[in-house]
N, C-alpha and C positions, 0 to 999 in steps of 0.2 A: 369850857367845853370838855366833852370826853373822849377820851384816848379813839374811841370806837369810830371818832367822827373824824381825826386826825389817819386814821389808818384807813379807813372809805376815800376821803378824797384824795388822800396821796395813791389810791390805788386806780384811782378814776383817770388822774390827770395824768398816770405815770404810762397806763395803757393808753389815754389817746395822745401820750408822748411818741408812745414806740409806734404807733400808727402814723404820725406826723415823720416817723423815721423813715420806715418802710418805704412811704411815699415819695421822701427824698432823697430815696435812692433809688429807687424806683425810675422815677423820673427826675435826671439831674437836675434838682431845688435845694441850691444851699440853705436858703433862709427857711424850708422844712426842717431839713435836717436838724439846722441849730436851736428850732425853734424845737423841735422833739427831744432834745438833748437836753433842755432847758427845762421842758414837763417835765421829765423824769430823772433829772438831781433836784428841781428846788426845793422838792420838798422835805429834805432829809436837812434843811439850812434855815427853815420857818416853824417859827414860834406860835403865833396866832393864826387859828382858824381861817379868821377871816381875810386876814392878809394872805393866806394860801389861796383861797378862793379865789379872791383878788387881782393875784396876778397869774392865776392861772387861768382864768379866762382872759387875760390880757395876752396871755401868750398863747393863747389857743386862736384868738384873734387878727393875732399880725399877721400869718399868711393869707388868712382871707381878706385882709384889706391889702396890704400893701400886695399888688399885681404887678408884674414884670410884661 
């Protein structure tokens, strides 16, 4: 894949990381917070595409399912 597709989705995930941040702080939601902190370093540690994909909708995920 190209570089061009690596730097889109790391910029997609990283913004609705810091969104997922904002949020939990916002309104005290640890599993936000960690979960935004999480978008926005993995993908400076992922090799493939599509494993970034991956688990970035994996972790865009967990707050919407897991509910407290």
């Amino acid at each position: 894949m190209s570089l061009e597709a690596y730097l889109f989705w790391g910029l997609v995930f990283g913004s609705i990381g810091g969104g997922y941040f904002m949020y939990g702080r916002k309104r005290p939601n640890g599993l936000a917070i960690v979960c935004g902190l999480a978008l926005i370093i993995y993908p400076y540690f992922i090799n493939s595409l599509w494993s970034m994909i991956g688990i970035g909708v994996l972790l865009m995920a967990i707050p919407l399912v897991v509910r407290r």
